[in-house]
C-alpha positions in Angstrom: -19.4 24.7 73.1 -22.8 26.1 71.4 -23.6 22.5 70.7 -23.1 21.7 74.6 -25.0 24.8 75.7 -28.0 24.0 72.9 -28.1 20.2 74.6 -28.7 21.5 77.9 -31.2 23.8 76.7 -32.9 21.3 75.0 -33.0 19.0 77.9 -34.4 21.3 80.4 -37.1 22.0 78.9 -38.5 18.8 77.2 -39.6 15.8 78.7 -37.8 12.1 78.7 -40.6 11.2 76.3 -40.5 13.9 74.1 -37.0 13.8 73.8 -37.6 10.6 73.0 -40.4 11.3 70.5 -38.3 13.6 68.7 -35.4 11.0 68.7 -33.0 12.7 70.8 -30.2 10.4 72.3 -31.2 9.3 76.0 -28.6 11.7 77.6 -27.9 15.2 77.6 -23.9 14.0 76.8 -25.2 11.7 73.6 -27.0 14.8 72.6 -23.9 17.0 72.7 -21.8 14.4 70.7 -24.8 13.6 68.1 -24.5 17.4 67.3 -20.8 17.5 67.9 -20.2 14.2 65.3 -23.1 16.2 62.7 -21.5 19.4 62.2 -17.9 18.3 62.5 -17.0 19.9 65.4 -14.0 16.8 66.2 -12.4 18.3 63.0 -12.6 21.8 63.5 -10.0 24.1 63.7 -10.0 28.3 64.2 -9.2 27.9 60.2 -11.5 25.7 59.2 -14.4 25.7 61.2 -16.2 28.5 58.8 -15.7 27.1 55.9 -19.3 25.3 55.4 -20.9 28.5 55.8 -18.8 28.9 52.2 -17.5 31.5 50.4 -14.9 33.8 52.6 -16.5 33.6 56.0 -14.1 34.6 58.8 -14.4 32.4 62.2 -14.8 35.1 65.4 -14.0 33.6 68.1 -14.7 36.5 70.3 -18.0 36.1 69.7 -18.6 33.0 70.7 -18.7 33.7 74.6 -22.3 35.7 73.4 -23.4 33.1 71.5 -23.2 30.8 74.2 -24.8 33.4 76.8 -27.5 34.4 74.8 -28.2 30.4 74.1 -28.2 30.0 78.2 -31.0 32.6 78.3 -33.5 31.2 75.9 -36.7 30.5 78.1 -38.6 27.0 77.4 -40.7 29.0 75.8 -38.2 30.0 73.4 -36.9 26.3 73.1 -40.4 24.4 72.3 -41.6 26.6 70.2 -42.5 24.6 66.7 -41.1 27.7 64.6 -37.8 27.9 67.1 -34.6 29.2 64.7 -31.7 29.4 66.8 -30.2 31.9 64.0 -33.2 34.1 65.2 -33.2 33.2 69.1 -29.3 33.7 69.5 -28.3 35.7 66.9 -24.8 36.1 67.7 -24.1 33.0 67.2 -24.4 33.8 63.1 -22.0 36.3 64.2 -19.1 33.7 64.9 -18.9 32.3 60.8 -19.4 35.8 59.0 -18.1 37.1 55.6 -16.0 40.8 55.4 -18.7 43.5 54.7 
């Protein structure tokens, strides 16, 4: 769902040809399964999907509904910046694969 939410992002707020510059897919839907088919989201499972953040991370699923929000509120701004971390603009969503303190 953060892959679907980071597409749409993504595509609001860059232009066909920029997209297109930056080898994005053509649609918002190819984006979300470039990224889905990337990070192995088919595959994932609540007990696997931390494990290639390594070690003993623990998936949190409640904190995935954040995640998701705060990546619906980045501005354009946010989105085209050159430096744009999405660890650092959503940081919730680090929150979701996290090891036991």
């Amino acid at each position: 769902m953060a892959n679907s939410a980071q597409c749409e992002r993504i595509y609001a707020c860059f232009t066909a040809a920029e997209l297109a510059a930056a080898q994005y897919p053509a649609t918002e839907a190819a984006c979300v399964t470039q990224l889905n088919t990337a990070s192995g989201c088919d595959a994932e499972t609540e007990a696997n999907a931390c494990t290639a953040v390594g070690g003993n991370a623990v998936y949190h699923g409640d904190k995935v509904p954040g995640c998701i929000s705060q990546i619906n509120g980045l501005t354009c701004a946010q989105v085209r910046d050159p430096n744009f971390n999405l660890d650092v603009a959503a940081p919730i969503c680090g929150e979701v694969c996290a090891t036991p303190s």
